[in-house]
C-alpha positions as a printed NumPy array, in Angstrom:
array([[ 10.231, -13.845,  11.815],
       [  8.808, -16.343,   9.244],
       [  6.313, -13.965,   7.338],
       [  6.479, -15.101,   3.556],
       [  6.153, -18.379,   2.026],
       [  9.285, -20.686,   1.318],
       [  9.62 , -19.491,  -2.841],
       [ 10.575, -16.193,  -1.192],
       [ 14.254, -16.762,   0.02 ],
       [ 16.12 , -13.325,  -1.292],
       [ 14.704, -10.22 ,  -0.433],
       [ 16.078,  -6.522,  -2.103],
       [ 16.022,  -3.052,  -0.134],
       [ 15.35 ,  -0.458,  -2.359],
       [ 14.902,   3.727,  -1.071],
       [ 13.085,   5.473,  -3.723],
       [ 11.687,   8.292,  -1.294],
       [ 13.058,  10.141,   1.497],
       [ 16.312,   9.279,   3.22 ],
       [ 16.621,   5.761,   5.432],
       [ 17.567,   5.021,   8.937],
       [ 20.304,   3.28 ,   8.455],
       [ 20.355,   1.71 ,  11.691],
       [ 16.95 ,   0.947,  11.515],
       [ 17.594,  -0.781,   8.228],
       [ 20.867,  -3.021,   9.887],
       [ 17.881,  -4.333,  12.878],
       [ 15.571,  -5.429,   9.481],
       [ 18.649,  -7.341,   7.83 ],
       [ 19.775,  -9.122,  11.075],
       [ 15.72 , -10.052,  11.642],
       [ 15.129, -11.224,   8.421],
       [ 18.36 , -13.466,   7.668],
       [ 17.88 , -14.542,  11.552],
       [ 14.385, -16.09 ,   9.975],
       [ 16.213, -17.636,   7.273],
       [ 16.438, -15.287,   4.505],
       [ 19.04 , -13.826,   2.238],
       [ 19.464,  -9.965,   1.837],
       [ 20.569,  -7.351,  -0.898],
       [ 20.773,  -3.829,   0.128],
       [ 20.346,  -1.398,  -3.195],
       [ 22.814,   1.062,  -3.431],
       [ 19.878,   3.849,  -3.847],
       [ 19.72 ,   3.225,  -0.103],
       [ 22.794,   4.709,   1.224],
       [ 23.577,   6.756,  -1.897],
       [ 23.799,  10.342,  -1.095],
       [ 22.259,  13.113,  -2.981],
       [ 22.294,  16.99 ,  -2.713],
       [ 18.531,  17.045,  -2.604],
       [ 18.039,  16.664,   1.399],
       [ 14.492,  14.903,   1.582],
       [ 15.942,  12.166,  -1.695],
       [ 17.4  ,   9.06 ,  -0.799],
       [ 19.805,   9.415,  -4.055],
       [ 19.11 ,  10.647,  -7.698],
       [ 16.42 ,   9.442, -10.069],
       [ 19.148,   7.181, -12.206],
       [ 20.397,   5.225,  -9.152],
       [ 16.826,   4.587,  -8.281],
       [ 15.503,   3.571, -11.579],
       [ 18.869,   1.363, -12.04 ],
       [ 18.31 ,  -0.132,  -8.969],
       [ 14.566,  -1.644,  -9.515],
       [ 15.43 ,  -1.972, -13.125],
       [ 18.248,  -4.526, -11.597],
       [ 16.416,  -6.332,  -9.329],
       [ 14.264,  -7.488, -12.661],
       [ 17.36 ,  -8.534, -14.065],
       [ 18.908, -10.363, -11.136],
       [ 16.455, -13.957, -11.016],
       [ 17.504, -15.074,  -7.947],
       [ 15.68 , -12.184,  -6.059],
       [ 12.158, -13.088,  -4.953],
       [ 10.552,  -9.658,  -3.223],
       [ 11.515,  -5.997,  -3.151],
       [ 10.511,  -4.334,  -0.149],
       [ 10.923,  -0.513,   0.65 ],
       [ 12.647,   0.908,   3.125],
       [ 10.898,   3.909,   4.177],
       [  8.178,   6.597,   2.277],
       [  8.783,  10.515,   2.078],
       [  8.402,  11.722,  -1.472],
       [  9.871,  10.873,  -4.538],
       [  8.714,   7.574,  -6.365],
       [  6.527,   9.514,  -8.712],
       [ 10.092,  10.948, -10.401],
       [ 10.756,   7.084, -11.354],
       [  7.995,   6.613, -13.598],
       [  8.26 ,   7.882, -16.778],
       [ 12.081,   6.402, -16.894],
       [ 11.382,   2.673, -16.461],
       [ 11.406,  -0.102, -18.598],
       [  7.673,  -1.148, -18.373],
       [  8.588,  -4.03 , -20.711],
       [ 11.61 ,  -5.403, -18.679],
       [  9.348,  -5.01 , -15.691],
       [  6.637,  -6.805, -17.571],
       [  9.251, -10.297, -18.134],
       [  8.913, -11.013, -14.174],
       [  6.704, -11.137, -11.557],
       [  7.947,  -9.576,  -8.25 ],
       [  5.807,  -8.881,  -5.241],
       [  6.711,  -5.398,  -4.349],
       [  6.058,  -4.045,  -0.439],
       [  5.565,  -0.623,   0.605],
       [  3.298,   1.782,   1.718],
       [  2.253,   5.673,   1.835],
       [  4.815,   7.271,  -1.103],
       [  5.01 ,   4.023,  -2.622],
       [  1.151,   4.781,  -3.426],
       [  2.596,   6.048,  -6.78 ],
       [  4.641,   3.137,  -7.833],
       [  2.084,   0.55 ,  -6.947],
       [ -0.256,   2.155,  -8.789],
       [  1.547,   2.592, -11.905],
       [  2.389,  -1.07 , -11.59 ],
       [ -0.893,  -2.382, -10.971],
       [ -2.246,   0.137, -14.535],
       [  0.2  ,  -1.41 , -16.371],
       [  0.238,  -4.934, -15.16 ],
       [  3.477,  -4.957, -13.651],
       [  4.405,  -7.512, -10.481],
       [  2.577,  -8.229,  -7.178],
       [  2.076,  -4.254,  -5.427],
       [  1.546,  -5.042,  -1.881],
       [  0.543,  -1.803,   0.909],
       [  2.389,  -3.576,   3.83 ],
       [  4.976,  -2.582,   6.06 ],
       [  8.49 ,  -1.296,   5.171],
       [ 11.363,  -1.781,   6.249],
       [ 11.724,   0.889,   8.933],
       [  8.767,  -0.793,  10.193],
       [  9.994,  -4.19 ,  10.897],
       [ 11.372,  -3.66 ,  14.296],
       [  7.946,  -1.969,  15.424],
       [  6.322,  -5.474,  13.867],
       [  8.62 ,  -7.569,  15.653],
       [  6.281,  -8.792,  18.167],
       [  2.787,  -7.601,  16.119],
       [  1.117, -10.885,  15.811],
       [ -1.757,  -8.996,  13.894],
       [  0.403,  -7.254,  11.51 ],
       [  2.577,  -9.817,  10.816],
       [ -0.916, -12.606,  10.205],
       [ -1.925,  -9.602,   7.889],
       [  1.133,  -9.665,   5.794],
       [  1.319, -13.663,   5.266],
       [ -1.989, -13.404,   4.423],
       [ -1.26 , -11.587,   1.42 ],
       [ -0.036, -14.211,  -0.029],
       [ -2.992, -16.704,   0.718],
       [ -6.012, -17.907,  -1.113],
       [ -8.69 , -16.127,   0.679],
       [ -9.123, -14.348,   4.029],
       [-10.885, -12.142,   6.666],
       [-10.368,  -8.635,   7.273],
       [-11.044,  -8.528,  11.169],
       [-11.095,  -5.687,  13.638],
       [ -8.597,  -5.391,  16.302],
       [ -9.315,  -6.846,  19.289],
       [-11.762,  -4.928,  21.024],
       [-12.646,  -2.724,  18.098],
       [-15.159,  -2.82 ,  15.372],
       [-14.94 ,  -1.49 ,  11.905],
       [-18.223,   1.204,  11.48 ],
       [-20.439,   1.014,   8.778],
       [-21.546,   4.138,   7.15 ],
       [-22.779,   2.803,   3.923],
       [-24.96 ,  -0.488,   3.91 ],
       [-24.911,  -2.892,   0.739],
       [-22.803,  -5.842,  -0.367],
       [-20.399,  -5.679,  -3.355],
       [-17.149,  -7.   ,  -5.006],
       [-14.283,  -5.535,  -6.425],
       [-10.307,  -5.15 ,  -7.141],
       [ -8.977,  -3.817,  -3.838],
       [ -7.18 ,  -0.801,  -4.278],
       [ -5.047,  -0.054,  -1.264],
       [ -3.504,   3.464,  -1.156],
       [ -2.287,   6.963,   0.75 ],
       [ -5.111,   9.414,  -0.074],
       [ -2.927,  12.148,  -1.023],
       [ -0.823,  10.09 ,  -3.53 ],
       [ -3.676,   8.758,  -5.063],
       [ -5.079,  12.297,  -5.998],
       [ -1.333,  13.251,  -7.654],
       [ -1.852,  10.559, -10.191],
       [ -5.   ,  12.074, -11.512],
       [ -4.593,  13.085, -15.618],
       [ -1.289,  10.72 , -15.776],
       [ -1.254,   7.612, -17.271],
       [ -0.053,   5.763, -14.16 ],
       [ -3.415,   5.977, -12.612],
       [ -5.402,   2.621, -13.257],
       [ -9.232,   2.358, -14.461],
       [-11.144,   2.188, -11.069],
       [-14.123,   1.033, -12.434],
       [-15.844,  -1.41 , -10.426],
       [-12.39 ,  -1.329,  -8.156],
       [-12.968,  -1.174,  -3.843],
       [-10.95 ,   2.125,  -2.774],
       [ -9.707,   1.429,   0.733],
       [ -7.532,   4.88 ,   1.501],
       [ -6.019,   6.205,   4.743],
       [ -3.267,   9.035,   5.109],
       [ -1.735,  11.137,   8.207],
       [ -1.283,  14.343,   8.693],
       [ -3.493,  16.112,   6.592],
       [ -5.972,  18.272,   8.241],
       [ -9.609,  17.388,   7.271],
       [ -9.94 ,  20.507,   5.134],
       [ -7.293,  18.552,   2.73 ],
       [ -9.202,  15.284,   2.903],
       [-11.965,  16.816,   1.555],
       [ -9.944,  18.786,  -0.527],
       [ -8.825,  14.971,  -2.538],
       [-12.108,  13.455,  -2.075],
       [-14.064,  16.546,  -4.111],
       [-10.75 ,  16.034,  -6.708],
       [-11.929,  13.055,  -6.786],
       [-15.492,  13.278,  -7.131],
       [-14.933,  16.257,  -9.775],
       [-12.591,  13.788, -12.35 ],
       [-15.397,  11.131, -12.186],
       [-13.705,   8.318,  -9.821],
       [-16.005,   8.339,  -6.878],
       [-19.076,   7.269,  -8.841],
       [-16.676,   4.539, -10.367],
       [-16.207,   2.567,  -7.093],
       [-18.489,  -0.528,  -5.848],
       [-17.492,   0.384,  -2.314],
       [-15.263,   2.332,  -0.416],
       [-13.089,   1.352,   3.139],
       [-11.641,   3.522,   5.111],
       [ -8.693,   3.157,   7.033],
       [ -6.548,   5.111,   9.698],
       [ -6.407,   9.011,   9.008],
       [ -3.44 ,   9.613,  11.251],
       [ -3.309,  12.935,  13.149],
       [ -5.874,  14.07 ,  10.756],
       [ -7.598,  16.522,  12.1  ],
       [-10.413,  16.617,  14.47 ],
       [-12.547,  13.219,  14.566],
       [-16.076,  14.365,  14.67 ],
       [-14.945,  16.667,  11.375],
       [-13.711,  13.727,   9.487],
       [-16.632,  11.611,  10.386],
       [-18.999,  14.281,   9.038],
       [-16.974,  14.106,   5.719],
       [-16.804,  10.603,   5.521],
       [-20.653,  10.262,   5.826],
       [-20.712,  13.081,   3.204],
       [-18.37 ,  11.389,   0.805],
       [-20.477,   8.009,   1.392],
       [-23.077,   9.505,  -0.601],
       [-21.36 ,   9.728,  -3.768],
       [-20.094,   6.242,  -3.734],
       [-22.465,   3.51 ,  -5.781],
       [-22.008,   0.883,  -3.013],
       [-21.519,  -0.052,   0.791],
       [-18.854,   2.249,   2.956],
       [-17.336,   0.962,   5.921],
       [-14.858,   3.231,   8.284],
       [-12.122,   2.091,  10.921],
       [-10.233,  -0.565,   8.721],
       [ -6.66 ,  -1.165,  10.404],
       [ -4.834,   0.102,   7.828],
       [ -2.324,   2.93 ,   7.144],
       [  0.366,   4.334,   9.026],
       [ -0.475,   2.926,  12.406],
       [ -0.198,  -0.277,  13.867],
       [ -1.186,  -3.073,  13.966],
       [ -2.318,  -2.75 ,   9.946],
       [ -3.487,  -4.658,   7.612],
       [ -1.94 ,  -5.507,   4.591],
       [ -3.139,  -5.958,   1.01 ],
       [ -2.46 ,  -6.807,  -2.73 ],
       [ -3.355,  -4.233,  -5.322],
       [ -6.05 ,  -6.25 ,  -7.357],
       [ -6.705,  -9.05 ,  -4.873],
       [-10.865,  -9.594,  -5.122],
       [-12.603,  -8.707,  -2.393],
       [-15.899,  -8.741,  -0.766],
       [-17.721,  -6.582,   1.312],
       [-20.819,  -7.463,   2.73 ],
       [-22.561,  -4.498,   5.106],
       [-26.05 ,  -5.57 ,   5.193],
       [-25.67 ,  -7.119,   8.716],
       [-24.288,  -5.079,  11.694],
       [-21.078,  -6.326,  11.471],
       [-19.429,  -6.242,   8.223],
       [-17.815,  -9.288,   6.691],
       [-14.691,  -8.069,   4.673],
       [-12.824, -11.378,   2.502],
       [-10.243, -11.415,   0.438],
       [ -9.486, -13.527,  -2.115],
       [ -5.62 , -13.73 ,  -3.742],
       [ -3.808, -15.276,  -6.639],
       [ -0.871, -15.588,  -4.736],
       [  2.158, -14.122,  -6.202],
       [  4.77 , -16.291,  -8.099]])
């Protein structure tokens, strides 16, 4: 499974949520050094704690990413699984260690909080992409997996899946810093200084299992601390077991109002698959003044 391009040739495990499948994460390590690539498994991934929904304690976590900026001859970080807990990481690292280096960082839903932090302060390549509990479901994904190598392209094409189409609800054309997140983690960030300006920035959210009462719940949260109005566009991805569909619909068209810029709905991306992936930052463009939408995105790849 030949995803990422030949300067990546170590890859580190880190857990900085809930607790990992261990199994699960054995399958990832055979698949990946099968495709040629070395592996480091963080001890905050089979650490114990007495906290049941932790992976391991807050030092072990922070030590861990705090190493993998030390150790040069890693290349990518990629998380094991989401949950809850990366939030408790960030007012104990080193922002200026993390600042020396330039790691592209994968992960999804929890990770929302670290990526975002990251991508405020400047720190590494945050990528929403699969983790690696994921891997074995991507195995044979030739849509994810296009997605995620992608990311670390020049330029490219959102596209639907086959035999879908992505909705408009919002016509216009506009650019911006993609901002790829978990709806929910987004909204915990608000008030902290780990949440990045969105001015200008493309919001592309998704979450699962939040009924639509909640969604609209975040979206008023924020519409009321000023970020809606901030956006050039907004994408919307999948909203897993959220609720009833004609409900969310209804509130998507309402939130579309608020946004200064085109809104599109039914992006592959969150926590189904096949998804998209995407680079915190990357430019992209969205043009929705045609029936289909043209989605591109445009990277500096990561180094």
């Amino acid at each position: 499974m030949k995803i990422f391009p030949d300067y990546i040739k170590k890859i580190a495990f880190v857990a900085l949520s809930g607790i990992p499948d261990i199994e699960k994460v054995k399958r990832a390590v055979v698949m990946l050094e099968s495709s040629g690539y070395s592996v480091i498994i963080k001890p905050c991934v089979s650490k114990k704690t007495t906290i049941s929904y932790l992976a391991s304690d807050i030092k072990t976590r922070v030590d861990d990413i705090h190493s993998c900026w030390k150790d040069n001859s890693i290349d990518m970080i990629i998380a094991v699984r989401g949950g809850y807990g990366s939030a408790h990481l960030l007012p104990f690292l080193d922002w200026s260690l993390l600042s020396k280096r330039n790691l592209p960082f994968l992960g999804y839903s929890d990770l929302t909080a670290i990526h975002l932090a990251f991508y405020a302060k400047g720190i590494g390549t945050p990528i929403s992409g699969p983790m690696i509990q994921n891997f074995s479901t991507i195995e044979n994904d030739e849509y994810t997996k296009a997605s995620l190598s992608n990311v670390f392209s020049k330029k490219y094409e959102i596209l639907p899946l086959p035999g879908k189409k992505i909705r408009i609800l919002k016509q216009g054309k506009t650019t911006g810093s993609i901002l790829p997140v978990t709806l929910s983690v987004l909204v915990t960030l608000i008030g902290t200084e780990y949440l990045p300006d969105m001015r200008n920035c493309i919001l592309l959210a998704e979450d699962i299992n939040e009924p639509v009462y909640k969604l609209d719940r975040y979206f008023t949260q924020l519409k009321q601390s000023g970020i809606l109005e901030k956006l050039s566009g907004l994408m919307l991805g999948n909203f897993k077991q959220c609720g009833n569909e004609t409900d969310r619909v209804r509130l998507f068209a309402e939130i579309s109002k608020e946004i200064n810029g085109p809104v599109v709905m039914k992006i592959p991306f969150g926590h189904s698959y096949p998804r998209i992936s995407a680079a915190f930052g990357a430019k992209c463009s969205l043009d929705c003044k045609t029936k289909i939408p043209i989605i591109t995105i445009e990277n500096i790849p990561p180094k």
